[in-house]
DOFIKOL-562780 format. One record per atom (N, C-alpha, C): residue in one letter; x, y, z. Coordinates in pm, 1 decimal. Layout:
<rs>
R   type          X          Y          Z
R      A          X          Y          Z
...
</rs>
This chain:
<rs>
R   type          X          Y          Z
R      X      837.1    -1044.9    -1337.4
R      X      717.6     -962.3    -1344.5
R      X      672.6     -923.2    -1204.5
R      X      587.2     -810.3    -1170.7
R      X      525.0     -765.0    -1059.1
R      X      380.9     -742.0    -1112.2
R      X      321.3     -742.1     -997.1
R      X      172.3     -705.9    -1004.7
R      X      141.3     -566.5     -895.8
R      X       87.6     -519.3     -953.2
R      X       37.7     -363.6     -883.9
R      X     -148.4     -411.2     -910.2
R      X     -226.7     -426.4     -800.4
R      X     -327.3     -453.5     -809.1
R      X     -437.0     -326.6     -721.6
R      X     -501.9     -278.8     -789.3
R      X     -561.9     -188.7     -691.0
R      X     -751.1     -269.6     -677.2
R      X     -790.8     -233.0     -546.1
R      X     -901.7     -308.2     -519.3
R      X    -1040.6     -248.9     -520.3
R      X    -1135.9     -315.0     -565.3
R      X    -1285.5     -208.7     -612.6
R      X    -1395.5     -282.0     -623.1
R      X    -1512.9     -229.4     -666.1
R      X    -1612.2     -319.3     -687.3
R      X    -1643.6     -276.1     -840.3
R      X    -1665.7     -372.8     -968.4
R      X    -1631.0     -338.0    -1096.2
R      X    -1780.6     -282.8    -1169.5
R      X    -1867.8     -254.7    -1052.0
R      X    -1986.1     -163.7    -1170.6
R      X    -2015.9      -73.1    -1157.1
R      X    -2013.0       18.3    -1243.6
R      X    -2005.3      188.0    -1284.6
R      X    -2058.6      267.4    -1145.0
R      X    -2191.3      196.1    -1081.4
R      X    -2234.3      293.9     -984.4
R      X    -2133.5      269.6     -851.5
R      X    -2035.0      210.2     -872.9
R      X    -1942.7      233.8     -763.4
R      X    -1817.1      301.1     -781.8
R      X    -1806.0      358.0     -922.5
R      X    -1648.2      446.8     -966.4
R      X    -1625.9      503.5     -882.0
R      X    -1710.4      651.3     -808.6
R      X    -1666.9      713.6     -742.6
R      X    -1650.9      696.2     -590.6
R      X    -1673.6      589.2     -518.5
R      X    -1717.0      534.3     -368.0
R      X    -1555.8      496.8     -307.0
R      X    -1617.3      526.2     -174.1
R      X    -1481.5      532.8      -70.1
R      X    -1419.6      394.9     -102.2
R      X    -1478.9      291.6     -172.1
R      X    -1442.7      170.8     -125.0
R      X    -1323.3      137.1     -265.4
R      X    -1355.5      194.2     -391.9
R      X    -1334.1      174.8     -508.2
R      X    -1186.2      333.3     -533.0
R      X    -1129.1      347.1     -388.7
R      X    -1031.6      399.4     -389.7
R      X     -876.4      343.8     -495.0
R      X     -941.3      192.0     -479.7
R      X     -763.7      100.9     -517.1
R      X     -812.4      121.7     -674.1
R      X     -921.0      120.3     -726.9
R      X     -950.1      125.6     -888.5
R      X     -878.4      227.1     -906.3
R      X     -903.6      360.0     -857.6
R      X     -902.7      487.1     -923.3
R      X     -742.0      482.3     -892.6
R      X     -650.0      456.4     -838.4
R      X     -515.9      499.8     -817.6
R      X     -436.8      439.1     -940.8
R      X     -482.5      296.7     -970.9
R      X     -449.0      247.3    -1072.6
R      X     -502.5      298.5    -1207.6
R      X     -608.6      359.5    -1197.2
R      X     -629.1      438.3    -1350.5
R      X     -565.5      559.8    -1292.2
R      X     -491.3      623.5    -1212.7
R      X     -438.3      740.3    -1185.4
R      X     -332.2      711.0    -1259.9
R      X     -215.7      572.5    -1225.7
R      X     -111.1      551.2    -1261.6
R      X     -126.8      530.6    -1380.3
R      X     -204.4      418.6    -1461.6
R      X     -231.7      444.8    -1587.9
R      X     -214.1      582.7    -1717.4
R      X     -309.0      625.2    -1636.6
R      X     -296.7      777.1    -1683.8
R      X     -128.8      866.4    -1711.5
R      X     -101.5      841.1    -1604.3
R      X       26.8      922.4    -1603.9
R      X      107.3      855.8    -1703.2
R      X      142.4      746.1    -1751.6
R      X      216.2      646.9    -1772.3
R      X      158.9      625.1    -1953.3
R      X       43.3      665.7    -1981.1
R      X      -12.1      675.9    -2134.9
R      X      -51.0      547.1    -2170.1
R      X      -55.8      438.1    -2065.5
R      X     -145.4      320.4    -2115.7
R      X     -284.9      309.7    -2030.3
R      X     -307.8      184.4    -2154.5
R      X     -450.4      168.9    -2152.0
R      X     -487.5       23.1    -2085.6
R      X     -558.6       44.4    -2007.6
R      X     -622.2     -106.2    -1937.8
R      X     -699.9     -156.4    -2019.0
R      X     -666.7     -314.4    -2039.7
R      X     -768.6     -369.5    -2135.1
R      X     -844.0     -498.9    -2068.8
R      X     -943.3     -517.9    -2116.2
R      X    -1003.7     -614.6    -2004.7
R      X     -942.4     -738.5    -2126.0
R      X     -909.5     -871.4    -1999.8
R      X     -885.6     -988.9    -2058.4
R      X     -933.9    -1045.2    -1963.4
R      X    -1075.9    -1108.7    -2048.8
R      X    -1206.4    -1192.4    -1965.9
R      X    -1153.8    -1346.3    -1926.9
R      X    -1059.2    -1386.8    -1968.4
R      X    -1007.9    -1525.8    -1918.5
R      X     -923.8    -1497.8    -1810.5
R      X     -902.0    -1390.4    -1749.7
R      X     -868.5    -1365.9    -1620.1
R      X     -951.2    -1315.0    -1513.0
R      X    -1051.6    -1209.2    -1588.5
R      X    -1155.6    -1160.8    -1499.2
R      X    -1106.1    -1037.0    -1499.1
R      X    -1044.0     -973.5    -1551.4
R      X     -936.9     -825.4    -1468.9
R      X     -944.2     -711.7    -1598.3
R      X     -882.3     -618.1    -1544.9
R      X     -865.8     -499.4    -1688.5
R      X     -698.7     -510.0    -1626.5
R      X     -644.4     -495.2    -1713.0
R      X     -444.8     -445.4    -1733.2
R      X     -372.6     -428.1    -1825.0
R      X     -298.6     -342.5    -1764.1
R      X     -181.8     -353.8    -1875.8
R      X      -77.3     -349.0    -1841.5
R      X       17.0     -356.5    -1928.3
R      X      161.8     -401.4    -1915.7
R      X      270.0     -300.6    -1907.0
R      X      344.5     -236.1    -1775.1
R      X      431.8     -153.4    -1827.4
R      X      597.6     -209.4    -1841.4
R      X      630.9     -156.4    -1918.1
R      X      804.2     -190.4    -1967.2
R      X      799.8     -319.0    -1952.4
R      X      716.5     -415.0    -1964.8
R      X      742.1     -577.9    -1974.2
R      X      767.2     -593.5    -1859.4
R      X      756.2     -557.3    -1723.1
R      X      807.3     -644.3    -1614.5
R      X      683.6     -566.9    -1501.6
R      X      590.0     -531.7    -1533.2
R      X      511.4     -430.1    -1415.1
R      X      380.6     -426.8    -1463.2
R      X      268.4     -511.0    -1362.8
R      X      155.3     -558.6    -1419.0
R      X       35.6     -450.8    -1378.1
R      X      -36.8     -340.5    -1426.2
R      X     -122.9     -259.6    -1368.8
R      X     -273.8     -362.2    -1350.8
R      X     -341.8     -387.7    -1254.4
R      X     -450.7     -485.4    -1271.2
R      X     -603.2     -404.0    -1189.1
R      X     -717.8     -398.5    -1207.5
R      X     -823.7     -441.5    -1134.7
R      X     -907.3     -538.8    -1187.1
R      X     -951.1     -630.4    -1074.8
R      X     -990.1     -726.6    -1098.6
R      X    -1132.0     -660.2    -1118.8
R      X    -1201.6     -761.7    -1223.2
R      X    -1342.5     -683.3    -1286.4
R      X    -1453.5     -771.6    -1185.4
R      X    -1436.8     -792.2    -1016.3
R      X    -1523.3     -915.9     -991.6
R      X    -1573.9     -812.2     -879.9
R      X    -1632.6     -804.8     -783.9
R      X    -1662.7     -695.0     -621.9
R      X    -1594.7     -757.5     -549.8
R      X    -1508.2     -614.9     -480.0
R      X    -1443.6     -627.9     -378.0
R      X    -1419.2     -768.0     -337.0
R      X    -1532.1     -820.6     -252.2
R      X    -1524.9     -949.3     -152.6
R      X    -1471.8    -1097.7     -238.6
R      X    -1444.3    -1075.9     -376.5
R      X    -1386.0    -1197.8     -415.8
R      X    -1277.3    -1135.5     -543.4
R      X    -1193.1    -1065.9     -509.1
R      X    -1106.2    -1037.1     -602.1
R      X    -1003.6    -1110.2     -542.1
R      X     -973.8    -1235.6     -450.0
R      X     -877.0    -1329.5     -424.7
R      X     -852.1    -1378.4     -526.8
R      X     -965.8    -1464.7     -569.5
R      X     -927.5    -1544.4     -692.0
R      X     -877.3    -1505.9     -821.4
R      X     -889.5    -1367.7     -864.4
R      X     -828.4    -1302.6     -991.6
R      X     -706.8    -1288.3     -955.8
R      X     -656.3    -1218.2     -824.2
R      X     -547.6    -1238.6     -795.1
R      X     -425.2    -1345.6     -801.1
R      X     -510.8    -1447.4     -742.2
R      X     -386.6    -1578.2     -754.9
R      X     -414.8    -1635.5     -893.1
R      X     -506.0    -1584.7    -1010.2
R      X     -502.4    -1642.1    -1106.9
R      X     -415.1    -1593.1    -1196.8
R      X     -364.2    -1402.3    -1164.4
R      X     -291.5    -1341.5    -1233.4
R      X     -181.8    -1389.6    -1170.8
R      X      -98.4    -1402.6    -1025.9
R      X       37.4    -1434.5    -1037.9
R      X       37.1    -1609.2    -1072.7
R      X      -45.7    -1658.2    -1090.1
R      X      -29.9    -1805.2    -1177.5
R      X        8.5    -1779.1    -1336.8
R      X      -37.2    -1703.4    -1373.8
R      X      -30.3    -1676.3    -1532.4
R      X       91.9    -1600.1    -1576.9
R      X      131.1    -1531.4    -1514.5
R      X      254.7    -1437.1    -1517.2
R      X      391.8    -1537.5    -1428.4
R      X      346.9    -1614.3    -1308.0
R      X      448.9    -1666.0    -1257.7
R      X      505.5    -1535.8    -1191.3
R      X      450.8    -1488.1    -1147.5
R      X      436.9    -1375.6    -1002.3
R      X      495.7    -1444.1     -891.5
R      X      544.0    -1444.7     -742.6
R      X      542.3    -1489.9     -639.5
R      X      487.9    -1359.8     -577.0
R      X      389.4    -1357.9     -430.7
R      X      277.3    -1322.3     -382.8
R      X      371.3    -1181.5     -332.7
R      X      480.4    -1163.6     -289.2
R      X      600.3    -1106.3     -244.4
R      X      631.2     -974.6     -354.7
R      X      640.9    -1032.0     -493.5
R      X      636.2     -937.7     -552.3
R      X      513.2     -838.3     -672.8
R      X      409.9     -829.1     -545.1
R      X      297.2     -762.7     -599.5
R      X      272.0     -677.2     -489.3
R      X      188.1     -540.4     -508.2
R      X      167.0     -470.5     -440.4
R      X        1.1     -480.3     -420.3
R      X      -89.1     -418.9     -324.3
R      X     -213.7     -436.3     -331.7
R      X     -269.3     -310.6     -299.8
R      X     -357.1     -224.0     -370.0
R      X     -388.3      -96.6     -279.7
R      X     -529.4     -112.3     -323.3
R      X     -557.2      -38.8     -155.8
R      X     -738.4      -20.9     -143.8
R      X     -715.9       55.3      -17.8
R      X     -899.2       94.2      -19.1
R      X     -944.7      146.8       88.2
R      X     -931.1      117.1      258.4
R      X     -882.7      224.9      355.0
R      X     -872.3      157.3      490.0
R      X     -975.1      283.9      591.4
R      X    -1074.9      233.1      682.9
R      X    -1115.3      304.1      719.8
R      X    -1094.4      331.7      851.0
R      X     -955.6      275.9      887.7
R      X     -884.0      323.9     1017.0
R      X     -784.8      440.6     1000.5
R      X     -794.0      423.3      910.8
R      X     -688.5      571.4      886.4
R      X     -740.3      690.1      860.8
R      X     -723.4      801.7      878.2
R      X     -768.7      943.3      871.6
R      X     -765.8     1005.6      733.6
R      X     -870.7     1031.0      621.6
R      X     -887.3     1054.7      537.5
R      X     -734.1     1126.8      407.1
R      X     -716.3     1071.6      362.4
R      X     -591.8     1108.2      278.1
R      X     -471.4     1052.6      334.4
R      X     -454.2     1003.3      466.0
R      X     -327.8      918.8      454.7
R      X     -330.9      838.1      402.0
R      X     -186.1      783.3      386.7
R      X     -117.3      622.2      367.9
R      X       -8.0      615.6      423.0
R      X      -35.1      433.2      400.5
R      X       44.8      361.0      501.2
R      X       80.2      200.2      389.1
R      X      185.2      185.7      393.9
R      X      232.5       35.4      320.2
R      X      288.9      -66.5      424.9
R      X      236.8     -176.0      390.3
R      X      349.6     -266.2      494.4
R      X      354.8     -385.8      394.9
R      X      430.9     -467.3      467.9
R      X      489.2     -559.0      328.5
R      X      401.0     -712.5      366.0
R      X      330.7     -721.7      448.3
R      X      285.0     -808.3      522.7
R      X      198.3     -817.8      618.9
R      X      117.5     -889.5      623.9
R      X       -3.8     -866.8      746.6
R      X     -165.6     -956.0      722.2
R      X     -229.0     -934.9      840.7
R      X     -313.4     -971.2      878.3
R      X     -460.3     -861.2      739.8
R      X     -565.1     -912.4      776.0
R      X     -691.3     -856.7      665.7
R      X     -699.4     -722.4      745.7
R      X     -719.9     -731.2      893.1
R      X     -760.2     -614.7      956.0
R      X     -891.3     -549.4      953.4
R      X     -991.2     -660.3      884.8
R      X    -1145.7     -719.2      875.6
R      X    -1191.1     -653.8      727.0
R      X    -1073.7     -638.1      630.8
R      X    -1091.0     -586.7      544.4
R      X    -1132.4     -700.3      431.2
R      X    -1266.9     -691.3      407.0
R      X    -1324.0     -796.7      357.9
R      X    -1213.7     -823.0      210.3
R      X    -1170.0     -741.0      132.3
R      X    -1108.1     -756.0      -71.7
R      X    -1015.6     -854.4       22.6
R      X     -913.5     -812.9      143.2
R      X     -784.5     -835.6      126.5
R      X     -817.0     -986.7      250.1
R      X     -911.8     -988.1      300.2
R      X     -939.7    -1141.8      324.8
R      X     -946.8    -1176.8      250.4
R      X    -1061.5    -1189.6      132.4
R      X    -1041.1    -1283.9       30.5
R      X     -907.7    -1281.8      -37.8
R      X     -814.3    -1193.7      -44.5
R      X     -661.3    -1271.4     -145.7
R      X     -580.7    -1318.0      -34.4
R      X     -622.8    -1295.5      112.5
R      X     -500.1    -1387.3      183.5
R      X     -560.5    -1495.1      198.4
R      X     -722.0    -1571.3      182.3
R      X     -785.2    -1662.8      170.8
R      X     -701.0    -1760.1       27.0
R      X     -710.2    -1658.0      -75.8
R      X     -690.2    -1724.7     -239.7
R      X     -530.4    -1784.4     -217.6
R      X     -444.1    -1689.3     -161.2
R      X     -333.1    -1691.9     -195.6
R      X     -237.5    -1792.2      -77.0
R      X     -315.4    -1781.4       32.1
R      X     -279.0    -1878.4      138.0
R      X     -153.5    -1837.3      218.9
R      X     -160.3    -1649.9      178.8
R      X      -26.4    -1594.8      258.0
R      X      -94.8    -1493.8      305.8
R      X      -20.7    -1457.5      418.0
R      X      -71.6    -1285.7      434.4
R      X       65.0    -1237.5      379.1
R      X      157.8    -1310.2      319.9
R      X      315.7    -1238.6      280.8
R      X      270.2    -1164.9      146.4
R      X      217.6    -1036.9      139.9
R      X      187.4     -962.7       18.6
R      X      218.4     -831.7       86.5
R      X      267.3     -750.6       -5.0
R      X      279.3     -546.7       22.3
R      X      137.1     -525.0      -16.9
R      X      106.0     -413.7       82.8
R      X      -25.1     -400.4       25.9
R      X       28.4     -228.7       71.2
R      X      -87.4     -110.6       18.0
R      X      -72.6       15.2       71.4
R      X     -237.6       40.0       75.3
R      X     -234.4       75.8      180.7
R      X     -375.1      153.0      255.0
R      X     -368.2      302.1      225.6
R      X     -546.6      350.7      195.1
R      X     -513.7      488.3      193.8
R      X     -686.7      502.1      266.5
R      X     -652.5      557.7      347.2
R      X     -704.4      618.8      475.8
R      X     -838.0      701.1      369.0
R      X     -940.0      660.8      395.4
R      X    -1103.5      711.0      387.4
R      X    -1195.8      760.1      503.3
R      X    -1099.7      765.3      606.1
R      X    -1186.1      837.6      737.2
R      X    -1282.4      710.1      776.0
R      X    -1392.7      795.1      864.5
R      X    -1457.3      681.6      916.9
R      X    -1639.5      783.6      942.8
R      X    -1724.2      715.5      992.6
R      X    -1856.1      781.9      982.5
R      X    -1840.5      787.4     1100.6
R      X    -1946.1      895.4     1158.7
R      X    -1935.8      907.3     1304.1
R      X    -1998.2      827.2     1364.8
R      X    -2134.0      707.8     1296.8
R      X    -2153.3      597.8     1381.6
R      X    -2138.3      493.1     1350.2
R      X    -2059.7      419.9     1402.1
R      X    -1926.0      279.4     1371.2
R      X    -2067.6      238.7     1319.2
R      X    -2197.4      186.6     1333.2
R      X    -2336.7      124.5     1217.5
R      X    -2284.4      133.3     1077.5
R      X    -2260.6      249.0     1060.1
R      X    -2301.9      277.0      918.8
R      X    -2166.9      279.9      814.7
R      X    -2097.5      193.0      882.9
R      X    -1965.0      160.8      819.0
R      X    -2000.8       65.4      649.2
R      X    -2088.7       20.3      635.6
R      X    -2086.1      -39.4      494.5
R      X    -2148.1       69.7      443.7
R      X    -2279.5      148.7      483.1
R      X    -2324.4      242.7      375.0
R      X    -2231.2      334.1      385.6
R      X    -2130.8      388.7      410.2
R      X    -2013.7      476.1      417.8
R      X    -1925.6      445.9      291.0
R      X    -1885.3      315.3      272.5
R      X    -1776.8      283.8      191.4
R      X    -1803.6      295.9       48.0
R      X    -1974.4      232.4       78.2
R      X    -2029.9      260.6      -68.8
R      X    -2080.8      407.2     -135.4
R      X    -2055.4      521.2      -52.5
R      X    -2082.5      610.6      -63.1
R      X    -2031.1      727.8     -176.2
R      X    -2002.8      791.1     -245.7
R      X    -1951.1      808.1     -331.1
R      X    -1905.1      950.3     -263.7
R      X    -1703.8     1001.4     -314.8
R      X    -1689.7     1043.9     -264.3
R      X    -1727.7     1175.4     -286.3
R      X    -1730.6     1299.3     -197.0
R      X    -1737.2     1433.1     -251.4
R      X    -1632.1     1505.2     -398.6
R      X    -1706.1     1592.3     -413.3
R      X    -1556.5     1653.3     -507.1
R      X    -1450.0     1635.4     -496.0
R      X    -1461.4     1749.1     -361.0
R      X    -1335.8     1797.2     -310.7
R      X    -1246.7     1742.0     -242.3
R      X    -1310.9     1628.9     -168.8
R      X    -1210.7     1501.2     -159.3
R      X    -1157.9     1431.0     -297.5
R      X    -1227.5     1422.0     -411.8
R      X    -1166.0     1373.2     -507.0
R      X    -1056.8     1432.7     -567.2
R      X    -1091.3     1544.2     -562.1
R      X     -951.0     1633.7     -630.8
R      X     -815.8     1627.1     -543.4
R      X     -859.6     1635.6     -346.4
R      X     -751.2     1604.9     -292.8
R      X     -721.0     1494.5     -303.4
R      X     -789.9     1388.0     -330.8
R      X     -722.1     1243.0     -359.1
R      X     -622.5     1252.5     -503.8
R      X     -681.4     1328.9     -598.7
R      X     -612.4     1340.0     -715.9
R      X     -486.5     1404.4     -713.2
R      X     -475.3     1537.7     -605.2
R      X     -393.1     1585.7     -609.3
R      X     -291.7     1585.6     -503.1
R      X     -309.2     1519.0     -402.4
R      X     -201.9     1517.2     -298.8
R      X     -200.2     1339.4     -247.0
R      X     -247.5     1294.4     -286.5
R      X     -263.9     1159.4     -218.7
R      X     -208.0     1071.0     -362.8
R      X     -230.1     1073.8     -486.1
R      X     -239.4      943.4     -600.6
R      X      -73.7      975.7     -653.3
R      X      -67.6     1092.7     -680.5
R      X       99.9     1139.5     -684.5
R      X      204.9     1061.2     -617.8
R      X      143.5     1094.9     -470.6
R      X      226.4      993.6     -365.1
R      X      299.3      825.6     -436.7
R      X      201.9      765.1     -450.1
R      X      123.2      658.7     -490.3
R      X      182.9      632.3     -609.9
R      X      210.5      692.5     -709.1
R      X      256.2      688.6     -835.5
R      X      407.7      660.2     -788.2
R      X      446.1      781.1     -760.9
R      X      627.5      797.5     -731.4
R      X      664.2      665.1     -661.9
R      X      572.3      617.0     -545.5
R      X      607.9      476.9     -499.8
R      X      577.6      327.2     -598.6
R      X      502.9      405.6     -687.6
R      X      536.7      247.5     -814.0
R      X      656.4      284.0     -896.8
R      X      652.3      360.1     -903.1
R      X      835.8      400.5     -985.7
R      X      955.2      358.6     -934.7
R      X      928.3      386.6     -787.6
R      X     1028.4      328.0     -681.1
R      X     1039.1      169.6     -670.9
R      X      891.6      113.7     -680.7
R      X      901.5      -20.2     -646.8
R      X      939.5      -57.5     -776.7
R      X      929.6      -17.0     -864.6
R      X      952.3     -105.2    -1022.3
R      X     1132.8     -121.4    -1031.9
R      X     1170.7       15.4    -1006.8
R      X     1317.2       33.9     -999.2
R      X     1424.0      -13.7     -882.7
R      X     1337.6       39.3     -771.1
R      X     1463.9        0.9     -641.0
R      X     1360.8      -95.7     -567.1
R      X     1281.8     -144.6     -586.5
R      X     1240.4     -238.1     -472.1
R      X     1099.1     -217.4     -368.7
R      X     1067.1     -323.2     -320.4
R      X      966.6     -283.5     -212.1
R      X      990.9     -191.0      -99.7
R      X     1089.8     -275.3      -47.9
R      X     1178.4     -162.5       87.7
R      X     1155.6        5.9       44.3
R      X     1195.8       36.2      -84.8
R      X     1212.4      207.0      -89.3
R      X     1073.7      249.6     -128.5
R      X      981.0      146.7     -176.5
R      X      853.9      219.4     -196.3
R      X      751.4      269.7      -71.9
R      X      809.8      170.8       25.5
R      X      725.2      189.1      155.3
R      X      788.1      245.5      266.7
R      X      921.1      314.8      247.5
R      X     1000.8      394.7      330.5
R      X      935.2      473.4      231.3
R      X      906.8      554.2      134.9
R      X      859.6      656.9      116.0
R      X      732.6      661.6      112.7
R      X      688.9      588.7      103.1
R      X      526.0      600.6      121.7
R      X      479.4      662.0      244.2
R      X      565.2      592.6      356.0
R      X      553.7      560.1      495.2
R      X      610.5      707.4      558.4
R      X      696.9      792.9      463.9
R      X      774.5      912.7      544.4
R      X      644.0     1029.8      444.3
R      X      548.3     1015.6      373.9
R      X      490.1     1137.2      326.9
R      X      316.0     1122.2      379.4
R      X      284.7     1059.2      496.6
R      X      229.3     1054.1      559.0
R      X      147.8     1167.0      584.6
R      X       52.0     1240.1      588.8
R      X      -23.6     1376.0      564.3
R      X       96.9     1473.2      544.7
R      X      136.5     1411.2      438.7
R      X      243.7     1573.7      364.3
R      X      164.5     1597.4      250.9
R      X      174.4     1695.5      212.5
R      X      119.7     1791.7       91.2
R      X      215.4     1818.9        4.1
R      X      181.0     1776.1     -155.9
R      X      248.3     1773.6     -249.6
R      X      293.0     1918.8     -272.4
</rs>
């Protein structure tokens, strides 16, 4: 089994916010794919299952403690931390990129401290997708919670989640390596 986990804060007035980027990619993939996320409260999470081996998840808890749903889902599935992916918001990156690496440090990113806290590795793939930044480094938390414009949403819908998709197809089929060599080569390309 794999886990594809995207990262958020789970109440309604945060659907649309810079921060609740990793929710929406995973109901992007959802979508495409014709299943339905179901919440199972003895985990904490909404998911579902594709082709029996590929776990779609958000954890239903805020951002700053979705560690623990995490290591509770690859406990239950018998996951190793290696083969799950993690996507959320990065606000070092320039609005609509991404970037995957297979490993790493939080990078003061509070969701993904807490799962290298839970999980006791930083050895996880995670993919970042670039939310820009405010023009005064202050106002970096009311930024994230901010909800995004349209027209960023539609370009997130339409040139950025695509991306994103094709690299879970990749990772389900050929591996981590080819999901993040392509992730990593469509870098502000346009679908």
């Amino acid at each position: 089994m794999k886990l594809f986990v995207g990262l958020g804060n789970y109440l309604p007035r945060y659907k649309y916010t810079y921060h609740n980027v990793g929710y929406q990619v995973v109901d992007f993939i959802a979508y495409k794919l014709n299943l339905r996320l179901r919440k199972k409260l003895f985990l904490n999470v909404r998911l579902a299952v594709y082709e029996k081996e590929c776990i779609l998840a958000k954890p239903l808890t805020f951002m700053n403690t979705s560690g623990g749903v995490i290591k509770n889902l690859l406990k239950s599935y018998t996951i190793h931390p290696t083969e799950i992916i993690v996507v959320y918001d990065d606000l070092s990156l320039d609005f609509g990129s991404m970037k995957m690496r297979l490993k790493g440090g939080s990078a003061g990113h509070n969701g993904v401290e807490s799962i290298i806290d839970a999980l006791g590795t930083e050895q996880f793939p995670r993919i970042r997708i670039g939310i820009g930044r405010p023009e005064d480094a202050s106002q970096f938390k009311e930024y994230v919670l901010e909800e995004v414009p349209e027209e960023r949403r539609i370009f997130l819908q339409e040139r950025v989640f695509p991306h994103i998709y094709k690299a879970f197809l990749m990772w389900k089929d050929k591996g981590r390596e080819a999901a993040m060599n392509y992730i990593n080569s469509k870098e502000n390309v346009e679908i």
